[in-house]
C-alpha positions in Angstrom: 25.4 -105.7 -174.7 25.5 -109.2 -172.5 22.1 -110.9 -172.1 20.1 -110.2 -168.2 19.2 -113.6 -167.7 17.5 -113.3 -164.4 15.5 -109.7 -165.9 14.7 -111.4 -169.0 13.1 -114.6 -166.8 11.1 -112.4 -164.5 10.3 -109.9 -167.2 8.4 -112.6 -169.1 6.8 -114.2 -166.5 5.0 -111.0 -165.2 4.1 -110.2 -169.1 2.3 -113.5 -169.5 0.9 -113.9 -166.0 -0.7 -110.2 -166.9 -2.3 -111.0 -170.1 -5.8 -113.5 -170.3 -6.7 -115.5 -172.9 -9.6 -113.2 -174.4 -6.5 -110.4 -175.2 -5.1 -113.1 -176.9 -8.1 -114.2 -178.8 -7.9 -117.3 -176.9 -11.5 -119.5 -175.0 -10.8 -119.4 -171.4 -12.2 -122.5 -171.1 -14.1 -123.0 -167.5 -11.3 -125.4 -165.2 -8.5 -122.4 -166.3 -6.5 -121.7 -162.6 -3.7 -120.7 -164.1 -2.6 -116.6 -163.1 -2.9 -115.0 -166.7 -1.3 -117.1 -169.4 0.4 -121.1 -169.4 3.4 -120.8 -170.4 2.1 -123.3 -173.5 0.0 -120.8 -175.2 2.7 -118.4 -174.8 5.1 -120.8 -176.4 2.3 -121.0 -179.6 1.7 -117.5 -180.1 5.6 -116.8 -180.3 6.2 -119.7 -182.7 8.5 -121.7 -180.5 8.9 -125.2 -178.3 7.4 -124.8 -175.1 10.6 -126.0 -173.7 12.9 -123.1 -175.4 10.1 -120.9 -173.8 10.4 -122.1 -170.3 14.1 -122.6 -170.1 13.8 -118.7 -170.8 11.8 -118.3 -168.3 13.7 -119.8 -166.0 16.9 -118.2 -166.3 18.7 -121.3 -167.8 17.9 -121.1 -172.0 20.5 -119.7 -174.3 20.9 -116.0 -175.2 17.7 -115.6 -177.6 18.4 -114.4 -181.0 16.7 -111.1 -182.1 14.3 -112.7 -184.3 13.4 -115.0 -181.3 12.9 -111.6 -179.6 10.5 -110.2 -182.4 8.3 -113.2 -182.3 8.2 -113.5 -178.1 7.4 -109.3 -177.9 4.9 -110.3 -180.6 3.7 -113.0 -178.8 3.1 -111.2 -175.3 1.6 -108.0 -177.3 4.5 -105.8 -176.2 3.7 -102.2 -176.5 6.9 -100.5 -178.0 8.5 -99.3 -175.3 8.6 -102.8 -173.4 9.5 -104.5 -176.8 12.6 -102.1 -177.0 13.1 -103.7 -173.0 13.1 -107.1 -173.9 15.7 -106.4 -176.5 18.0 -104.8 -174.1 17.3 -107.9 -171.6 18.3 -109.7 -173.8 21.4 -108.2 -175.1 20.2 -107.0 -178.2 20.4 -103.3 -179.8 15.9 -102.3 -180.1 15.2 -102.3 -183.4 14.2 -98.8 -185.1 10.6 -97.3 -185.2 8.1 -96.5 -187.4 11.1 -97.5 -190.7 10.1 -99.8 -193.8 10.8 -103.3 -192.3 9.1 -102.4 -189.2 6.7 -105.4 -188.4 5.9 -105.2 -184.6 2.0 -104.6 -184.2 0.9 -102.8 -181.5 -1.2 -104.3 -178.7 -4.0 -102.0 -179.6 -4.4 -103.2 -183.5 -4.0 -106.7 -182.8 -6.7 -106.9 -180.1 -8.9 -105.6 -182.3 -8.1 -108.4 -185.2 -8.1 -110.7 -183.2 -12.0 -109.7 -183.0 -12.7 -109.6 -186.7 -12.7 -113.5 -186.7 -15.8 -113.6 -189.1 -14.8 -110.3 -191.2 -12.0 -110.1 -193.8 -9.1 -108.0 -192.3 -5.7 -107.7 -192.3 -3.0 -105.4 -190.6 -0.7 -104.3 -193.0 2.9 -102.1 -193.4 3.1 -98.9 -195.5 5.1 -100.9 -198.1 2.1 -103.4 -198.1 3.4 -106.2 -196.1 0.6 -108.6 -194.9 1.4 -109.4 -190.8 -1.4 -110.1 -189.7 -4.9 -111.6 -191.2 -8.1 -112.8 -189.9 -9.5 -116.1 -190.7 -12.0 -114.4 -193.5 -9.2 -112.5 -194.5 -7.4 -115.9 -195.4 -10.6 -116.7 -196.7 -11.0 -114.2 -199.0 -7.5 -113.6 -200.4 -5.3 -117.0 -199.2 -2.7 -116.7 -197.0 -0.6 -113.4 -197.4 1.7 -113.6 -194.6 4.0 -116.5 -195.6 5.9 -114.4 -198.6 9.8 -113.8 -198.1 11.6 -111.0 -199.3 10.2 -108.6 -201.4 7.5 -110.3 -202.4 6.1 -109.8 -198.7 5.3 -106.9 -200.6 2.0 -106.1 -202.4 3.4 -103.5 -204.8 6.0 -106.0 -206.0 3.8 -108.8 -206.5 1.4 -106.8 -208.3 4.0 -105.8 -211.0 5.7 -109.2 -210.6 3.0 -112.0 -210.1 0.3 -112.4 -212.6 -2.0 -114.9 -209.6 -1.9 -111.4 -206.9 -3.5 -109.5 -210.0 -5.9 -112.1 -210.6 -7.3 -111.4 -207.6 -8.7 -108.6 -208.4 -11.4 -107.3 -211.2 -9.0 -107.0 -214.6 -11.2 -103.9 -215.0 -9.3 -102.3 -211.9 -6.1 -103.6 -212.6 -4.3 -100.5 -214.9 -5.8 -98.1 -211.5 -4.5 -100.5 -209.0 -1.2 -100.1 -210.5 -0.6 -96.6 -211.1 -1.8 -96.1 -207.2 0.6 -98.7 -205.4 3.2 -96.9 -207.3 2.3 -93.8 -206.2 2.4 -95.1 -202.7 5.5 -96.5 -203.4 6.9 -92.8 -204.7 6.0 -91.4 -201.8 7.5 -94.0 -199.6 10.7 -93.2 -200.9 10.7 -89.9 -200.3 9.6 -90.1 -196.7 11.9 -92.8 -195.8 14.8 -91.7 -198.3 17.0 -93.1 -201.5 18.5 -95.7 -198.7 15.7 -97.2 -197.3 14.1 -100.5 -198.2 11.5 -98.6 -200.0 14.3 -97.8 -202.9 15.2 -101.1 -202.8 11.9 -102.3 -204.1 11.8 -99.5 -206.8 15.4 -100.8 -208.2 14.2 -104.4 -208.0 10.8 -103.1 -210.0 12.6 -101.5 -212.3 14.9 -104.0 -213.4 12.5 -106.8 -213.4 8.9 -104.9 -214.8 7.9 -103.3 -218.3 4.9 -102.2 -216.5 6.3 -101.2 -213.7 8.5 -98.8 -215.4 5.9 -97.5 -217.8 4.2 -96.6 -214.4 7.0 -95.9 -212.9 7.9 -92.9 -215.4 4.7 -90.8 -214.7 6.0 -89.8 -211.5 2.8 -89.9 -210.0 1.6 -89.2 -206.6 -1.2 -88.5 -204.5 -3.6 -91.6 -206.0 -5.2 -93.4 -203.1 -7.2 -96.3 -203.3 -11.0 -96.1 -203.2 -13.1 -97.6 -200.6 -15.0 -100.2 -202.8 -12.8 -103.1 -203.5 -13.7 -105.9 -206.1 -11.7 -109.3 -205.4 -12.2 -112.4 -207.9 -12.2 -115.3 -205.4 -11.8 -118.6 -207.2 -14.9 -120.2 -205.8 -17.1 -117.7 -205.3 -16.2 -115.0 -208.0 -16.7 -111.6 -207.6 -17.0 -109.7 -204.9 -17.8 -106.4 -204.0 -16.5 -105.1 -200.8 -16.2 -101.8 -199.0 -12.5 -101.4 -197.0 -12.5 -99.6 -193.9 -9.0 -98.6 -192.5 -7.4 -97.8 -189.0 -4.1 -96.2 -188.7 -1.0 -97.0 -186.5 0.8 -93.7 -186.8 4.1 -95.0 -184.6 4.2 -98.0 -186.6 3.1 -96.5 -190.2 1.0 -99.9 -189.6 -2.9 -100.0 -191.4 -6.0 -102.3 -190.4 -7.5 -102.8 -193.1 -11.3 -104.4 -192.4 -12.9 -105.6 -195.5 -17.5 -105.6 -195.3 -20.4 -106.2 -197.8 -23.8 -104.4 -198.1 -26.1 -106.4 -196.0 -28.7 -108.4 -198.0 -26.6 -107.8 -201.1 -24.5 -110.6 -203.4 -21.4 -109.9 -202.0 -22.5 -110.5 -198.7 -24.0 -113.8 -199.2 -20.7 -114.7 -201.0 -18.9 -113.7 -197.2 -21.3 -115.8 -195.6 -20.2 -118.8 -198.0 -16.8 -118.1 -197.7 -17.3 -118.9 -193.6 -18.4 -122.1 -194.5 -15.7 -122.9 -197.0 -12.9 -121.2 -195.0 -9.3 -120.9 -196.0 -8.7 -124.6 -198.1 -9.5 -123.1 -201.5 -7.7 -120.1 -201.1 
């Protein structure tokens, strides 16, 4: 496929000049004239130069890679079906649905993160892959979404990373485990003995004692209750309930994290506002 450089230009320009800043979780800020988006904030939320971003959308940039694409249909909260556009704009093959590796959120869950900015949430994939937190979430648990290979990962770091257990009660750790693999067991059989899923188990396998013990009780079915206890380092323990939405197309979960008004927990959430992300 050759790159549409002319499509691609005036396919972005009528995605940004369509979106305002408050579907963005952006301030509009009261001298804004510009139709929908600048291209600057555009340029932020995808993670590149604003220069790269305008010579794109000016017909004159490079052919963008397809990670570049990712981040920009990211960026402009692409629903799927325009996503799979820009990828043909741009000369590139869309990238499969609703499959482990998947991490394009849809419009829908991320305008309703980027709501939560004094709640604990975080959207996350079926294999537990962080994308997306709030600012509480970052808060409560540090910052999730900067892992690289299969530790992006919950379920690996679990059985591979002794500081993701610790942050959690030890009394709910030998649960914990037996119900991420679980998950993990019935990941492979959805997605098959190819799929990224395996991957993981032969990786777990190889590298965990536990893992295997767990591993070997072919489990399935366990689900994760809706109380969570985390062990922050500065405010200790808390006791949280988790409330989840569902992406079905994407296999993608918000998960929103709350305390019981006027109880411990919730005073230590109010703290954590104050002391934000720095100790995490």
């Amino acid at each position: 496929m050759t790159v549409d450089r002319t499509g691609l230009a005036e396919f972005l320009r009528n995605r940004r000049e369509a979106l305002q800043p408050e579907d963005v979780g952006l301030p509009r800020g009261q001298r804004r004239r510009t139709e929908g988006l600048r291209r600057e904030e555009v340029a932020a939320l995808c993670h590149m130069s604003t220069d790269y971003y305008a010579r794109l959308e000016r017909a004159s940039g490079p052919q963008p890679s397809e990670q570049m694409i990712a981040s920009i249909a990211q960026g402009l909260h692409l629903n799927l079906q325009e996503r799979d556009h820009l990828y043909r704009l741009a000369g590139h093959s869309p990238r499969a649905r609703g499959v482990s590796g998947q991490h394009h959120i849809s419009p829908g869950l991320l305008r309703v993160l980027d709501r939560l900015d004094d709640t604990p949430a975080e959207i996350v994939t079926e294999l537990g892959e962080t994308l997306r937190q709030s600012p509480m979430g970052v808060a409560l648990t540090g910052d999730l979404t900067g892992y690289q290979g299969p530790a992006r990962s919950i379920t690996y770091r679990w059985f591979t990373d002794p500081a993701t257990r610790a942050r959690y009660a030890p009394a709910d750790h030998e649960q914990l485990g037996r119900v991420f693999a679980s998950g993990l067991r019935e990941t492979v059989a959805r997605r098959g003995r190819d799929s990224y899923a395996a991957h993981l188990v032969d990786l777990l396998l190889a590298e965990s004692a536990t893992f295997r013990a767990v591993w070997d009780r072919h489990e399935v079915g366990l689900r994760f209750t809706t109380g969570k206890r985390f062990v922050h380092p500065e405010v200790g323990l808390l006791e949280l309930e988790c409330q989840s939405l569902i992406d079905p197309e994407q296999s993608h979960l918000l998960l929103v994290y709350t305390a019981t008004p006027g109880s411990e927990s919730h005073q230590k959430l109010a703290l954590l506002s104050v002391i934000g992300s720095g100790v995490a």
